[in-house]
C-alpha positions as CSV (number, residue, x, y, z in Angstrom):
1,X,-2.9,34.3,-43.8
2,X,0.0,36.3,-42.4
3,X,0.2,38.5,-39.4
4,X,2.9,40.8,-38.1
5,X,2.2,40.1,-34.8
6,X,4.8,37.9,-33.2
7,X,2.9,35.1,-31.1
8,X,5.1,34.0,-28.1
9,X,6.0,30.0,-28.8
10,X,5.3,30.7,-32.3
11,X,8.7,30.6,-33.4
12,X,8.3,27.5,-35.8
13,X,5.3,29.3,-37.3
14,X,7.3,32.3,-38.1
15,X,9.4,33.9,-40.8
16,X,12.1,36.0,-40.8
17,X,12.4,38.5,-43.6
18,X,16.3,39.4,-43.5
19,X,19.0,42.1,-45.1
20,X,22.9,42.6,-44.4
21,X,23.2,44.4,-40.7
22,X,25.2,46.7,-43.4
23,X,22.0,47.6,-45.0
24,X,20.0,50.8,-44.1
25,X,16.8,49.5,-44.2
26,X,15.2,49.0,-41.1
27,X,11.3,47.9,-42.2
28,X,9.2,46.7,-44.8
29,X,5.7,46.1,-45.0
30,X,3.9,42.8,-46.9
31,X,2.7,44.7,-50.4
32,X,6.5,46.5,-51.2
33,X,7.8,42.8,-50.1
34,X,5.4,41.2,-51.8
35,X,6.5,43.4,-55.2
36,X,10.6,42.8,-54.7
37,X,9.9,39.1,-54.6
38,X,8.1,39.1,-57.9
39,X,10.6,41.9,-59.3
40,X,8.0,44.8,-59.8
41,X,10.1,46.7,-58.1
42,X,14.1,46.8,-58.0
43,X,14.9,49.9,-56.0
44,X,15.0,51.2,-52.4
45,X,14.5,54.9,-52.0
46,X,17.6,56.0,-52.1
47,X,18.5,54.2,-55.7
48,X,20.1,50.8,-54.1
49,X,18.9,47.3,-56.2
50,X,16.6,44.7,-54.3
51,X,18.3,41.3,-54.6
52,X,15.5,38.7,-53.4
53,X,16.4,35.4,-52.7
54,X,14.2,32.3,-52.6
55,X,14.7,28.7,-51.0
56,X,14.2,25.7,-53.4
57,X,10.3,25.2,-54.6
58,X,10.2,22.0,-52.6
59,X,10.8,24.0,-49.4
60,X,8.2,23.9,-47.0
61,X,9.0,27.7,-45.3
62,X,9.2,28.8,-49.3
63,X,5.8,27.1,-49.9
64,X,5.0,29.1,-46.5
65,X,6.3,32.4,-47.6
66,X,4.7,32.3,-51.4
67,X,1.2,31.4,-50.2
68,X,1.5,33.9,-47.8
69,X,3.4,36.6,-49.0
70,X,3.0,36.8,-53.2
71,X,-0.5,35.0,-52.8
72,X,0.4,32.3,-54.9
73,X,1.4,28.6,-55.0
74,X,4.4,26.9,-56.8
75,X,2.8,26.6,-60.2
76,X,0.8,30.1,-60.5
77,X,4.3,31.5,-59.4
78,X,6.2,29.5,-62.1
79,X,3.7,30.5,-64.8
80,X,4.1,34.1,-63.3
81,X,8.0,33.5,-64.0
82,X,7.5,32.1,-67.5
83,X,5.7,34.9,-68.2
84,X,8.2,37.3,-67.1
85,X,11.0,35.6,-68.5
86,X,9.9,37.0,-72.4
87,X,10.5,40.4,-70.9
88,X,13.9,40.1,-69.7
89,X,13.0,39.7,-65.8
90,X,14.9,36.7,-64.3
91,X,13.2,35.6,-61.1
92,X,15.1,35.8,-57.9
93,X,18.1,34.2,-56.9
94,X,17.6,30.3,-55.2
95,X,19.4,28.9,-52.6
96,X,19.8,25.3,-51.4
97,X,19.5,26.2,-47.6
98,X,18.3,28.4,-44.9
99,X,22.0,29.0,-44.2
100,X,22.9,29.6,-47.7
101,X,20.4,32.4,-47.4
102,X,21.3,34.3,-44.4
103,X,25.3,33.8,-45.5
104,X,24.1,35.1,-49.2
105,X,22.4,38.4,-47.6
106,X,25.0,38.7,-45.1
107,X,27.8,39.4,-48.3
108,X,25.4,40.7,-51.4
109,X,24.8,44.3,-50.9
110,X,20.8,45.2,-51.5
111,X,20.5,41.6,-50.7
112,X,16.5,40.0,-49.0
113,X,15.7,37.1,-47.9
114,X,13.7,34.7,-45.6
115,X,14.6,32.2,-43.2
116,X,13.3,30.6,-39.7
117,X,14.1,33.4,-37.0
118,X,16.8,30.4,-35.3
119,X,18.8,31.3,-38.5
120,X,19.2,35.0,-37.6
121,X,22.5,35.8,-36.2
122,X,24.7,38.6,-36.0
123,X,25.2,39.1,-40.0
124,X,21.8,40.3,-40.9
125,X,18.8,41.6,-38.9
126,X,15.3,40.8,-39.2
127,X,13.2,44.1,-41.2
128,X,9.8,42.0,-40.9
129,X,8.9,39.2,-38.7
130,X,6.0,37.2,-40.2
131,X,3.6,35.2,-38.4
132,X,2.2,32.2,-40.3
133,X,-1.3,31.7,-39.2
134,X,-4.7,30.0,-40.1
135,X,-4.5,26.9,-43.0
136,X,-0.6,27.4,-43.7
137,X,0.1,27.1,-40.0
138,X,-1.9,23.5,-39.9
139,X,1.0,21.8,-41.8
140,X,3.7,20.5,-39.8
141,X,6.5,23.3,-39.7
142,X,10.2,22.6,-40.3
143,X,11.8,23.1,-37.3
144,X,15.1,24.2,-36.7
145,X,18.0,22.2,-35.8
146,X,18.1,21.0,-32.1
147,X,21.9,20.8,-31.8
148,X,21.9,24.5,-32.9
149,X,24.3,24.0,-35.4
150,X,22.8,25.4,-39.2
């Protein structure tokens, strides 16, 4: 389960949904997030292209954010894909690392992703904050780097 709520100390339990600082968008909610991830929709209101981004499947904040977000786990998401696939729909861009992400949104215009709010910095903003909570939260988080450097 997800909330929106952000719990103080909670900070290893939450995810950061991020865009360019450059991009208009301000919000989102779970369902329209939920439908750019799995590429049901590809357009903003005013006409600009969604470009979602996922970590590696063997992430454990992806893991976080599938379950939670699109409802599904790895293989229910990569039969999803498969399915997709025979109708020309690619599934989103992955990247090797939370700092891969947040430098990929920072330069790719329509750009969305997720990271651990300690990868936030001035290149992108945070449109949703995401509290993990219940079952997903019982699994030992990854944490962010303690030296600060990402």
């Amino acid at each position: 389960m997800v909330s929106n709520a952000v719990a103080k100390g909670a900070n290893d339990r939450q995810i950061a949904i991020i865009v360019s600082r450059h991009t208009p968008v301000t919000t989102i909610d779970n369902n329209l997030l939920r439908s750019v991830f799995l590429k049901k929709i590809f357009l903003d209101p005013a006409n600009h292209v969604y470009v979602p981004v996922n970590l590696k499947p063997d992430s454990k904040l992806r893991r976080d954010f599938t379950l939670a977000v699109i409802h599904m786990d790895e293989p229910q998401l990569q039969s999803y894909w498969n399915r997709q696939y025979f109708q020309g729909i690619s599934p989103p861009f992955v990247l090797g690392s939370q700092t891969a992400v947040v430098d990929f949104v920072a330069k790719t215009p329509g750009a969305i992703g997720y990271v651990r709010p300690c990868y936030v910095n001035a290149k992108v903003k945070v449109i949703l904050l995401l509290t993990v909570i219940g079952a997903l939260a019982d699994a030992a988080p990854e944490h962010c780097p303690s030296d600060g450097r990402h």
